[in-house]
C-alpha positions in Angstrom: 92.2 91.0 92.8 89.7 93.4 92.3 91.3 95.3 89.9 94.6 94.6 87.6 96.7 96.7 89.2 99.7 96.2 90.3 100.2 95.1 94.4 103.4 97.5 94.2 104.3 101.1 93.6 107.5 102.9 93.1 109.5 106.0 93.7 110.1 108.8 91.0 112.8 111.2 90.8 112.7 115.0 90.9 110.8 116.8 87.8 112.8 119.7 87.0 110.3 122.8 86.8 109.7 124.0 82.8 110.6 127.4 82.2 107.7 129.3 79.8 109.2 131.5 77.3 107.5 134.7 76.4 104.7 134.3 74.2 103.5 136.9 71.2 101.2 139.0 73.1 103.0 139.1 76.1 104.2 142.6 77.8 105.2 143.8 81.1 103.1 146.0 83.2 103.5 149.3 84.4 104.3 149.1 88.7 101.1 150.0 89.5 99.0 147.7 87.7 101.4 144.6 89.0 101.2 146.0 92.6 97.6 146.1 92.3 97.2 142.9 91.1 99.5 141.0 93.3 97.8 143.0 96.0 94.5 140.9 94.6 96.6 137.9 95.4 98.0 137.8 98.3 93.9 139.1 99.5 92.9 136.3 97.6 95.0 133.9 100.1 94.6 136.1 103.1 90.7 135.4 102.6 91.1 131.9 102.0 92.8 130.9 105.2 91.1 132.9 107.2 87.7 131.5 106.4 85.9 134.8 105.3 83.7 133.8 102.1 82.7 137.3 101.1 85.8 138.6 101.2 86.8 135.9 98.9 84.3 136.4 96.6 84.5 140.3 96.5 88.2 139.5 94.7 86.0 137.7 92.2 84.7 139.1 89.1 81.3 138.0 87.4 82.0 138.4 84.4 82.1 135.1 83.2 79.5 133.3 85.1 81.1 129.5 84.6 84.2 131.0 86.7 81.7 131.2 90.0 81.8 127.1 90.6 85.6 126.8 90.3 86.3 129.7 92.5 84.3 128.4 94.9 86.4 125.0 94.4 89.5 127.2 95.7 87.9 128.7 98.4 86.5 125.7 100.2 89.6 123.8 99.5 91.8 126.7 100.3 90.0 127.3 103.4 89.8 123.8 104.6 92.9 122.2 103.9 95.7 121.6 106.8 98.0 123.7 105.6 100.8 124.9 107.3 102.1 127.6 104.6 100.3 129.4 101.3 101.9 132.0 99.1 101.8 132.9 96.0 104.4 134.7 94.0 102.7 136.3 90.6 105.1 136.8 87.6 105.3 140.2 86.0 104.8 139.4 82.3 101.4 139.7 81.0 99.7 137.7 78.2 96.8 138.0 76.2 94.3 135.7 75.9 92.5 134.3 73.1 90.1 135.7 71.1 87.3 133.2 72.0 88.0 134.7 75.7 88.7 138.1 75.1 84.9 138.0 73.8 83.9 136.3 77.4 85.8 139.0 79.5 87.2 141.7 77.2 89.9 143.2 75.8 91.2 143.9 79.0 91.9 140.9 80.8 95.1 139.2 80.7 97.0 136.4 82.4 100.1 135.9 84.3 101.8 132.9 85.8 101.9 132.3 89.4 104.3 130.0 91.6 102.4 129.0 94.4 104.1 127.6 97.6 102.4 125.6 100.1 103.3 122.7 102.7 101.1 120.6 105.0 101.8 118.7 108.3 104.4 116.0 107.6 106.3 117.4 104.9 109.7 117.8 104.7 110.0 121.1 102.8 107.6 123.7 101.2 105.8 122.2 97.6 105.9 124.8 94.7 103.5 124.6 91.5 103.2 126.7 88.5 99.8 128.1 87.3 98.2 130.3 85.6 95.8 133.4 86.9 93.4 135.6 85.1 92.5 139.3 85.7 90.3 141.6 84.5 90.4 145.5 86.0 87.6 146.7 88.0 86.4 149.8 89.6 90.4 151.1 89.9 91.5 147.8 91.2 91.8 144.1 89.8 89.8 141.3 90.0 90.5 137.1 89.7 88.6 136.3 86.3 90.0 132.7 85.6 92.5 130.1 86.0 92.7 128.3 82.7 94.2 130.5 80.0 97.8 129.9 79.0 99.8 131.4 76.2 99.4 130.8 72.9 101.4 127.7 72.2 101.2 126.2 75.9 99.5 123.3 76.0 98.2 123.6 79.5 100.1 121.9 81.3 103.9 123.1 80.5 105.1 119.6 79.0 103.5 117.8 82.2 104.4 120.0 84.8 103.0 118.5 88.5 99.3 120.4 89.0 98.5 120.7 93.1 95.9 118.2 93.8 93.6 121.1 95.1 94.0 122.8 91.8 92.0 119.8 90.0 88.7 119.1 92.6 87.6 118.9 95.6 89.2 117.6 98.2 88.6 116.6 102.0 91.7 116.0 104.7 92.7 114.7 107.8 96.0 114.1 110.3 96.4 111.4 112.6 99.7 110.2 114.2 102.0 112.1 111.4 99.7 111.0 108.4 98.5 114.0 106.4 95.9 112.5 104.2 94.6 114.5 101.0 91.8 112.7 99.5 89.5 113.3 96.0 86.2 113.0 95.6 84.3 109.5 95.6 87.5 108.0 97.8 86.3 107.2 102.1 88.5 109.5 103.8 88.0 107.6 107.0 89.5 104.5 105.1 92.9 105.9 103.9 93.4 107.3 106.8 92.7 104.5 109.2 95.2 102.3 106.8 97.9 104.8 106.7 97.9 105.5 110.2 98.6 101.8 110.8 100.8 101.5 108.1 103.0 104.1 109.5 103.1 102.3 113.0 104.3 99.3 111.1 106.6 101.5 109.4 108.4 103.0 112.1 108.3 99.5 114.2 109.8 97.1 111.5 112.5 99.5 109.4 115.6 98.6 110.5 118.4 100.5 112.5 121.7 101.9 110.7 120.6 103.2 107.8 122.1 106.4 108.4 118.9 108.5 106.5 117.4 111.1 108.5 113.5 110.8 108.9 110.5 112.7 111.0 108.2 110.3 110.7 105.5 111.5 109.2 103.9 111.2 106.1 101.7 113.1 103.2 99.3 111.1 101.3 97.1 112.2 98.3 94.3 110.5 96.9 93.4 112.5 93.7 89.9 111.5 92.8 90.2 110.3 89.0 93.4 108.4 87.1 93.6 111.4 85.0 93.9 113.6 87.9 97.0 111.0 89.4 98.3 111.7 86.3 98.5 115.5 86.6 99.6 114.9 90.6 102.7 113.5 89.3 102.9 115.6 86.2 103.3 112.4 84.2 101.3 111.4 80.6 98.2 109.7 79.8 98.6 105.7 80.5 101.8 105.3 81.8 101.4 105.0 85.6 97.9 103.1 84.5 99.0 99.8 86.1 101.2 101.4 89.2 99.2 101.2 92.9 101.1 104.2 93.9 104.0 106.8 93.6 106.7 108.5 95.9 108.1 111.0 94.4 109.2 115.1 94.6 106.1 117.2 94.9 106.1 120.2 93.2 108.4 121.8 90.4 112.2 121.0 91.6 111.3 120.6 95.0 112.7 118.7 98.2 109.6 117.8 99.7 108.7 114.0 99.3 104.7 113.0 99.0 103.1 109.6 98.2 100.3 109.8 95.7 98.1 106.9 95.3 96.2 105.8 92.0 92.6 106.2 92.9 91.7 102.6 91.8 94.1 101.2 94.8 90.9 101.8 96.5 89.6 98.8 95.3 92.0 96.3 97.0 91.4 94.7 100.1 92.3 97.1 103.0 95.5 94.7 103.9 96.6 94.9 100.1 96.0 98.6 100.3 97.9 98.9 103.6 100.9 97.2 102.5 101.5 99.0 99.6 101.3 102.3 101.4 104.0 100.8 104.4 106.0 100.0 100.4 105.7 103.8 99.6 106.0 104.8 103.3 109.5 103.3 103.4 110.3 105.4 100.4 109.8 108.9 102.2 111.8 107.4 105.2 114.6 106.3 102.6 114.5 109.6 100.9 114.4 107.2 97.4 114.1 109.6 94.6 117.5 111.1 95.8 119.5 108.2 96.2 121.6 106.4 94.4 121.1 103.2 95.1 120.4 101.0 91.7 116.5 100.4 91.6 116.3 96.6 92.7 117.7 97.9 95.9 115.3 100.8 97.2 112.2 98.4 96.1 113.4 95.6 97.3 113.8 97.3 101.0 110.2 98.6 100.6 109.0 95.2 99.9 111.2 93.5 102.7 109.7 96.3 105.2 106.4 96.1 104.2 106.3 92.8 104.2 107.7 92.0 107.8 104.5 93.4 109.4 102.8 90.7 107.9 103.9 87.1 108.3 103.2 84.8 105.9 103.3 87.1 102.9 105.3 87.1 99.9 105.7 89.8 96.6 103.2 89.4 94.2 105.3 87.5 91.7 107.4 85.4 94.2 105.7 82.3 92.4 106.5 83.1 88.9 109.9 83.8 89.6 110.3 80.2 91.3 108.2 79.0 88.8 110.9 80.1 85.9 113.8 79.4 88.1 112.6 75.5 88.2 112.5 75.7 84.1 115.1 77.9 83.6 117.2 78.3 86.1 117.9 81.3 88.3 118.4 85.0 86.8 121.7 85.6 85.9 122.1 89.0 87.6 120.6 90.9 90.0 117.4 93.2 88.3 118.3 96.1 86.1 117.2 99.2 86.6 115.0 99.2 83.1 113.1 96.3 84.7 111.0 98.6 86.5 110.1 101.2 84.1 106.8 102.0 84.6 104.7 100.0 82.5 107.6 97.4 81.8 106.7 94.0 80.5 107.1 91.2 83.8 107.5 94.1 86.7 106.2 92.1 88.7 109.0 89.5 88.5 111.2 92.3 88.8 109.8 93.3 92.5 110.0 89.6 93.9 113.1 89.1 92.8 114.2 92.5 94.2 112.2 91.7 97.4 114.2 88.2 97.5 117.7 89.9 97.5 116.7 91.4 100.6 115.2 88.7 101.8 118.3 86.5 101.1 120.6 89.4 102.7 118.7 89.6 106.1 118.0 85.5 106.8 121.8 84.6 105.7 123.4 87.7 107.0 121.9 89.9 109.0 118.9 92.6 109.6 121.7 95.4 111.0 123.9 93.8 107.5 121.2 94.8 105.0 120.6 97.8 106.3 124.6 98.8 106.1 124.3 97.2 102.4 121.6 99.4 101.8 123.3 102.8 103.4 126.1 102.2 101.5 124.5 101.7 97.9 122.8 105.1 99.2 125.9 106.5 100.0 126.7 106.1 96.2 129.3 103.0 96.8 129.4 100.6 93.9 127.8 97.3 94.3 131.0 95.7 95.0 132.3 98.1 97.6 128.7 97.9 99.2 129.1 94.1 99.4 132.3 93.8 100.8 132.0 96.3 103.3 128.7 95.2 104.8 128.8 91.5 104.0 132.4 90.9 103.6 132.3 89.2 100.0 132.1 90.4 96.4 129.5 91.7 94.4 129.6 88.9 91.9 130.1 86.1 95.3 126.2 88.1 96.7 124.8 87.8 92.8 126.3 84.0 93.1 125.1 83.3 96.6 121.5 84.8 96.0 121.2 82.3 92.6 121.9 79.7 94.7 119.4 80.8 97.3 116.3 80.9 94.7 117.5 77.8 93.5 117.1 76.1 97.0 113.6 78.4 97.4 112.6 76.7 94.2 112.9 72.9 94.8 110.0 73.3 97.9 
């Protein structure tokens, strides 16, 4: 491949928004300063979706001149961007800034926190991200004067709270067929969305009946431009998604919405590599993954089987290690642990085709409709066991048995 990364992505549960405590400094403002300044806001986002520059801009102080290129990041994102719903809610409590900027814009700016909502074609639910705003007053009203001052003792990002991809650059997008496609600098629009268009066709055509798990259809991808901005997407730490194609997970801070963010360097794989790992992620949203309960070698090894079954001939990535170790030593013993794919976990790859096999196994010895009531019931919360005898009419431990023997048999041609 072009690129050591892995031919696989996964799904992440919901991040829990961080709640800021008050800071030294901080104070509540009197009624009219707060009305005027959330006034500002909601002008701010007014302006911005309705495409008037200058009226933008006027809501924009000077007085720090480095401010003028990232507002006009905002705007042309704000402005451009498919988006179905904007708000933003300001926070009452005011905090000081640093000294270092009180000398850029004066003793009298401060900065507040923000929750801004927004939602785009395809999703489910409305995204919510925290951030931070900076005023200064002006003239008897107030003006934005920044966007990157926190409290003393916040380290920017509130413990790695999820930033919204038009927060960190610029960004073009595009709908097609129920694919919302948000996509960073430096990354072909044209090509993301062509492949997720057809991956979602593939999608809808090869995921089985009876799984009981309500879905529209559609789809939001982002493309963030630079691995350290996929890393703020998903709110996650330096490095540890380094390896992963792409994500599913819950946008936003506690939020219901479910998004697939892809690691920029996926752009570097051959468009059929690239388009089977977004119909992997794309049977994640449909499968609502981060909410169920189904243990992990179960959700993955759905996506794999779906994705997969729009292209004959193809196999997970490590289907010939695992039949490589099974000749030495012998089939697994159990079905893959959850630990096995942790982010970054040593032999994930295994981990995937051995997942991917299960299904496999499931659907040629049983049957498609079978696998897919296995699967509803393990999201239904049902035990392994219960799952198994229900659908498949035999044990848990009889499936774990019967699937050994089936890589064993794989293995000997």
């Amino acid at each position: 491949m072009a690129v050591m990364l892995a031919l696989f992505g996964c799904s992440a549960s919901a991040v829990e928004p961080v709640s800021t405590p008050p800071a030294p400094g901080s104070v509540a403002p009197n009624d009219s300063r707060l009305g005027l300044t959330r006034a500002t806001v909601g002008a701010l986002v007014k302006t911005a979706r309705a495409g008037d520059r200058g009226g933008f801009y006027r809501l924009v102080s000077d007085q720090d001149p480095a401010f003028h290129d990232r507002a006009r990041l905002l705007y042309d994102n704000l402005s451009t961007l498919p988006l179905t719903m904007l708000q933003i809610r300001l926070e009452p409590t005011e905090f000081a800034l640093t000294d270092a900027r009180q000398k850029v814009l004066g003793p009298g700016a401060w900065a507040q926190r923000g929750v801004v909502t927004w939602r785009l074609p395809g999703d489910g639910t409305e995204v919510d991200h925290l951030i931070w705003l900076t005023f200064l007053p002006a003239g008897g009203e107030v003006k934005l004067a920044g966007t990157n001052d926190q409290p003393s003792g916040n380290n920017g990002n509130n413990g790695n709270e999820q930033q919204p991809s038009w927060w960190l650059g610029p960004l073009s997008a595009r709908e097609r067929g129920g694919v919302t496609v948000l996509a960073g600098s430096g990354q072909s629009l044209d090509r993301w969305t062509n492949l997720a268009a057809a991956a979602l066709g593939n999608v809808r055509e090869q995921l089985p009946a009876g799984l009981g798990i309500p879905w529209n259809g559609s789809v939001v991808i982002e493309v963030p431009a630079t691995q350290r901005d996929f890393e703020s997407v998903l709110g996650k730490p330096a490095g540890n998604y380094t390896s992963i194609a792409a994500v599913t997970h819950h946008a936003g801070a506690g939020g219901a919405a479910i998004r697939i963010v892809a690691n920029p360097k996926a752009a570097q794989l051959t468009s059929g590599a690239l388009q089977s790992v977004l119909e992997h992620e794309m049977v994640h949203v449909a499968t609502r993954s981060p909410d169920s309960p189904a243990p992990i070698w179960a959700e993955e090894g759905l996506a794999e089987w779906v994705a997969l079954r729009a292209h004959p001939g193809q196999r997970s990535e490590g289907t010939d290690d695992v039949l490589i170790r099974v000749r030495s030593d012998g089939p697994p013993s159990a079905l893959p642990s959850d630990g096995q794919f942790r982010a970054g976990a040593r032999n994930l790859h295994l981990a995937y085709a051995e997942a991917w096999l299960a299904c496999r196994f499931i659907a040629d010895r049983y049957s498609e409709a079978q696998l897919a009531r296995f699967y509803a019931q393990l999201d239904d919360g049902r035990t392994l066991d219960d799952a198994s005898r229900t659908a498949l009419g035999l044990s848990g431990s009889a499936l774990t048995t019967q699937w050994r023997e089936y890589l064993h048999q794989l293995a000997r041609y």
